[in-house]
ROKEMI-315056 format. One record per residue (C-alpha): residue in one letter; x, y negated, z negated. Coordinates in steps of 0.1 Angstrom, whole numbers, plus 5000, padded with zeros to 4 digits. Example, Ala and Ser with C-alpha at 12.3 -4.5 7.8 and 13.67 -1.06 7.14 Angstrom:
<atoms>
A  5123  5045  4922
S  5137  5011  4929
</atoms>
This chain:
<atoms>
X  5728  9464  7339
X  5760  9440  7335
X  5752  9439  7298
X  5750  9476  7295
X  5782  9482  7317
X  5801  9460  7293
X  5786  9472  7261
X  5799  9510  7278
X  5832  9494  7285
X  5836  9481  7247
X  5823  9515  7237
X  5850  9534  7255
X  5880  9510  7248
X  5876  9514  7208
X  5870  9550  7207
X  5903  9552  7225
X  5919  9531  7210
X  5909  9549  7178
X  5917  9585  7195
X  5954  9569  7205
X  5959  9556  7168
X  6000  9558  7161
X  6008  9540  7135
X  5998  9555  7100
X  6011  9553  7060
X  6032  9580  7049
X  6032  9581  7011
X  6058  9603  7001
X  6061  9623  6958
X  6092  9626  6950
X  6112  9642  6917
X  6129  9610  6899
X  6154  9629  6872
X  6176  9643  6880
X  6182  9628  6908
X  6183  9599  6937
X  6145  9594  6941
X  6135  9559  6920
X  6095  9570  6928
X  6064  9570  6952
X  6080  9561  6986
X  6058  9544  7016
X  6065  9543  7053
X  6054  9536  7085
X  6052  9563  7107
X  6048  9562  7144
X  6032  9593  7158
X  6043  9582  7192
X  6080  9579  7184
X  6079  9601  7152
X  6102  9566  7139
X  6098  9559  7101
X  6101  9522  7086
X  6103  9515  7045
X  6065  9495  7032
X  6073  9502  7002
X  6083  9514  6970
X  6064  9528  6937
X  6092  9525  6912
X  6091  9538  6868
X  6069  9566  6882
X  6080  9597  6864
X  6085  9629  6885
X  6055  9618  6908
X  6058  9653  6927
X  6024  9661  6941
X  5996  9633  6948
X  5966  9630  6965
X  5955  9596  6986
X  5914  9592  6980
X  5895  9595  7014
X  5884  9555  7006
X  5918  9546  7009
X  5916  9526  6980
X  5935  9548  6952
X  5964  9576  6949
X  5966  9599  6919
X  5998  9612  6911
X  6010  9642  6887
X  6035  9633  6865
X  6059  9663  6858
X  6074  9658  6826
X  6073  9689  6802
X  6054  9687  6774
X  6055  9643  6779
X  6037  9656  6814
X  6007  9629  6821
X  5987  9618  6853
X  5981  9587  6870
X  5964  9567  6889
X  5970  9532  6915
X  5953  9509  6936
X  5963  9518  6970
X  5962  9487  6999
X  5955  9503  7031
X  5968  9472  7051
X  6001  9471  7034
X  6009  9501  7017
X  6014  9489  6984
X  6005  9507  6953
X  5995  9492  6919
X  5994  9510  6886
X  5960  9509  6872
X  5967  9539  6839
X  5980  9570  6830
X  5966  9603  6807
X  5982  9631  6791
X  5980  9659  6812
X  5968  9685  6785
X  5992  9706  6796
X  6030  9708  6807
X  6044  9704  6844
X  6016  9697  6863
X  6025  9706  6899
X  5997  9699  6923
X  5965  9676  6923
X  5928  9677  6942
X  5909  9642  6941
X  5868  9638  6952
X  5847  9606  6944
X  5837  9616  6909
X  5874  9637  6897
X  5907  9642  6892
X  5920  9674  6889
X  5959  9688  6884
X  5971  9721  6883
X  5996  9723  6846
X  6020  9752  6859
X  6038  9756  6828
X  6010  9752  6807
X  5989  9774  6828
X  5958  9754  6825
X  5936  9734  6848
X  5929  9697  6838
X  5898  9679  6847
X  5895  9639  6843
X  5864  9619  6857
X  5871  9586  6881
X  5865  9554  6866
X  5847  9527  6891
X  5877  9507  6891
X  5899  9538  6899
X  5911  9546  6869
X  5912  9578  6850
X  5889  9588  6824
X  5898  9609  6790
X  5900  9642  6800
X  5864  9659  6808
X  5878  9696  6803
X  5909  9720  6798
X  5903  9757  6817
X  5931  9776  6800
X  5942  9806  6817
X  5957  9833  6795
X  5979  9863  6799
X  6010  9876  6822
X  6020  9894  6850
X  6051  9921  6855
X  6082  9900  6860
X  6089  9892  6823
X  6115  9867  6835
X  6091  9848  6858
X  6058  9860  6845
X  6056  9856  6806
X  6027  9836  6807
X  6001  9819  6828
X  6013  9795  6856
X  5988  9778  6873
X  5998  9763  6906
X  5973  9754  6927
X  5940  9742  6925
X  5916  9737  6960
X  5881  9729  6969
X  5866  9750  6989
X  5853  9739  7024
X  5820  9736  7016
X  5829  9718  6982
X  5807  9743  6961
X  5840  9755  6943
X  5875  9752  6932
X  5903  9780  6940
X  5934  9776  6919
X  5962  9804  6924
X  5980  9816  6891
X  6014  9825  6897
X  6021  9839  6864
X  5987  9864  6864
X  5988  9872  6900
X  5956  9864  6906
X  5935  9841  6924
X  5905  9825  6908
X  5873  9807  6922
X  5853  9782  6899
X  5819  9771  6905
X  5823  9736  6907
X  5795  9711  6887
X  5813  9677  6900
X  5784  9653  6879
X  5791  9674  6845
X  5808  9659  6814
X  5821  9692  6802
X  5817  9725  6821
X  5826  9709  6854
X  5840  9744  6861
X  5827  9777  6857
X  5841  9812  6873
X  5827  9824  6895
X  5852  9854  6908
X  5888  9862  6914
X  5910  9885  6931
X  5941  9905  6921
X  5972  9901  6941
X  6000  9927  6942
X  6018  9927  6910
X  6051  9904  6913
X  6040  9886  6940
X  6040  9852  6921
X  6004  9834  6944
X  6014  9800  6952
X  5995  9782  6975
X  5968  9788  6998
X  5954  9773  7033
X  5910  9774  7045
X  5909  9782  7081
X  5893  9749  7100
X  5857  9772  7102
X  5859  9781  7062
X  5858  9817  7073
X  5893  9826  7064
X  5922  9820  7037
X  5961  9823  7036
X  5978  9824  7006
X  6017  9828  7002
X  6031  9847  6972
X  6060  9828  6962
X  6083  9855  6947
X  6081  9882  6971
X  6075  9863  7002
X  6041  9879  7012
X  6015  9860  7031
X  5982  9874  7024
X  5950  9866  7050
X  5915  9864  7031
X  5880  9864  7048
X  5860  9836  7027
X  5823  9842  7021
X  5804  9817  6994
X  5837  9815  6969
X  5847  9854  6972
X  5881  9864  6987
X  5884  9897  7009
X  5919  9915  7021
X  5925  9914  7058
X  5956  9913  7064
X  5991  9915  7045
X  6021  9903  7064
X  6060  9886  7053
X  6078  9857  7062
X  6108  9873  7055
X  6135  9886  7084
X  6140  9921  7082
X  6176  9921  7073
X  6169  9892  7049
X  6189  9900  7017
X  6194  9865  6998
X  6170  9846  6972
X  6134  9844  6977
X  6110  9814  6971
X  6083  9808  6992
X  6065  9774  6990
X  6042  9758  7015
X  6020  9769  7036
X  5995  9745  7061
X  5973  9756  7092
X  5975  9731  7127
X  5945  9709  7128
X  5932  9737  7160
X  5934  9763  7135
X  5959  9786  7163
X  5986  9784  7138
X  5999  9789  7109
X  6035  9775  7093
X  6053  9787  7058
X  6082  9776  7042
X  6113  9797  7026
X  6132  9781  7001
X  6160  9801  6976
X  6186  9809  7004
X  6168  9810  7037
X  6160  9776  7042
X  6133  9788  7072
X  6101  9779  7084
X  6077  9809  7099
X  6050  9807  7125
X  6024  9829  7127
X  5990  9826  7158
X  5959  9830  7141
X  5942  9859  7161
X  5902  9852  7163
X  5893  9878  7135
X  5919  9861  7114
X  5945  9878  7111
X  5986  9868  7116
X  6009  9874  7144
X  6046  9866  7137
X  6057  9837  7171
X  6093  9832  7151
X  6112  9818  7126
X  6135  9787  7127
X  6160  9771  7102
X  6146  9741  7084
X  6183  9724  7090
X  6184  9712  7050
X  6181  9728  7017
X  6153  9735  6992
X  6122  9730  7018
X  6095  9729  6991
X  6073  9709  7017
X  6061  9698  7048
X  6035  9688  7064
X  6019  9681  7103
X  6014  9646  7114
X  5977  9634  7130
X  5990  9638  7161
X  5998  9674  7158
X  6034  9673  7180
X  6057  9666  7149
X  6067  9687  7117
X  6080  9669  7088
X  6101  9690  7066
X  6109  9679  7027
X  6138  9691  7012
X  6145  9691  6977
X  6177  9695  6971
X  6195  9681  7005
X  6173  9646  6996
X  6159  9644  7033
X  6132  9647  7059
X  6141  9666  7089
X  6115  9661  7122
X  6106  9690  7141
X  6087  9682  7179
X  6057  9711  7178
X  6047  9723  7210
X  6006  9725  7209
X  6001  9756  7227
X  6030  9779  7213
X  6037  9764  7182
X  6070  9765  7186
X  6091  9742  7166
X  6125  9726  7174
X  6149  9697  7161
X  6140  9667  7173
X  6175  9657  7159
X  6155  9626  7137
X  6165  9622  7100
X  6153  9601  7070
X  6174  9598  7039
X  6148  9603  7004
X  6154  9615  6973
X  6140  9654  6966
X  6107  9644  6988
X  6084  9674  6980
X  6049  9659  6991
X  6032  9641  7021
X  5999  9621  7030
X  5994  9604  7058
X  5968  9576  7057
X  5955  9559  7087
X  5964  9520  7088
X  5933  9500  7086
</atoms>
């Protein structure tokens, strides 16, 4: 009986301790030219104290503005956003410390790749301006492989100024990791690939898509926690479209704004991320409004507007929630900072927790548990 009240005891103290976890790696992409950023940037954050403290420092990494941390903890993949010289690449990551290692580096096949997925068998980036999905395979030591296929996207939308081509910007497994959704800012449409993750070639095949409103410019897109739903934000107009999700096919629900209704200045809608309870959902404003919206997510999945609150910087082109759900970390581009919201868990409200950290254009965040 002693042995078993102790092995209980034990039992109880480390799945606390592991529920109470604080102290996790944020690795930070960043934009390098123009600007004050010298590359990948990793900190420890306290979810307790919502305190950052500098690990370390990922320096020569071109434009490194969207990355992906493998679920191993052993490697990040980083776009490299660099035009037509645009290329991918990939590090050792050290869970302990925080430091990354180069390990190589392919062409992107396409130019300005702006956002990356990662699984145990690929790499995959999102080539805005060259409207094209990239697929590389994962070498056992990490590193990438010679690309494994180019989906091209071809064709235009109604904004000739905006929309003269194909602009891929997002690509996203689906929940049940049977396919790939990647939003096309410059079609307005949203497509779904079938996704073959052991193929050599065809590792992606479509499947469907969906038409958004013309002008709308589809940017990014959230799963809700059950798989059932989908958000997607439309970039240009400010629109925030709610899906239901059914075996990689997109239905209309719901079409709401994130914009005030006297709002009169530059539009430019970026992120978008659902609370780890799926109750609510956040999206960022850039141009002019500098704003973060809240919406509740109603049980048949659609939006309620709960507010709007100003991000307190300039260019918010990400953020993200930390594990422990009561902070918002806000990027902002152009004002080279990350502003701290405290989030209240039950009415999502978010206000300035009055903490700052200094970083050049930050515009993406993972946070890795500490090992």
């Amino acid at each position: 009986m002693r042995k078993l009240f102790c092995l209980l005891t034990a039992s109880i103290f480390f799945f606390s301790a592991q529920a109470q976890q604080a102290d996790y790696h944020l690795v930070i992409g960043t934009y390098t030219a123009p600007g004050k950023s010298e590359g990948i940037y990793v900190y420890d954050f306290n979810t307790s104290k919502a305190s950052f403290k500098l690990e370390n420092v990922e320096k020569n990494v071109i434009n490194p503005s969207f990355l992906s941390v493998t679920d191993d903890r052993k490697f990040v993949y980083a776009v490299n956003e660099d035009g037509a010289q645009s290329g991918v690449s990939a590090f050792n990551f050290d869970a302990v410390t925080g430091k990354l290692s180069f390990l190589n580096k392919q062409n992107a096949e396409g130019a300005d790749p702006c956002y990356l997925i990662a699984d145990r068998k690929n790499v995959m980036i999102a080539n805005y301006s060259g409207g094209s999905i990239a697929i590389f395979g994962r070498e056992a030591d990490g590193s990438l492989s010679k690309v494994k296929q180019v989906v091209q996207h071809i064709g235009s939308s109604v904004n000739k100024a905006r929309q003269s081509s194909a602009h891929v910007h997002m690509v996203l497994f689906s929940p049940d990791h049977r396919y790939v959704i990647c939003n096309d800012l410059g079609k307005d449409k949203v497509y779904t690939y079938a996704y073959h993750q052991d193929a050599q070639k065809d590792v992606l095949t479509l499947k469907d898509s969906v038409s958004i409103k013309p002008g709308s410019g589809p940017r990014h897109l959230a799963f809700s926690k059950n798989g059932k739903f989908a958000y997607l934000v439309q970039e240009m107009t400010g629109d925030v479209t709610a899906f239901s999700y059914t075996n990689g096919s997109l239905k209309k629900i719901q079409e709401t704004t994130i914009l005030a209704k006297d709002f009169k200045g530059e539009n430019g809608a970026s992120a978008i991320e659902l609370s780890a309870d799926g109750k609510f959902l956040y999206v960022s404003n850039r141009g002019t409004a500098n704003t973060i919206t809240t919406f509740k997510v109603e049980n048949d999945g659609r939006l309620t507007s709960k507010g709007q609150v100003s991000t307190m910087g300039k260019g918010p082109r990400a953020f993200v929630i930390d594990p422990s759900g009561n902070w918002l970390l806000v990027g902002h581009q152009n004002s080279n900072d990350v502003v701290v919201f405290k989030r209240d868990k039950i009415t999502g409200t978010l206000t300035d927790s009055g903490k700052r950290l200094e970083v050049g254009a930050p515009v993406c965040f993972v946070f890795v548990p500490k090992k």
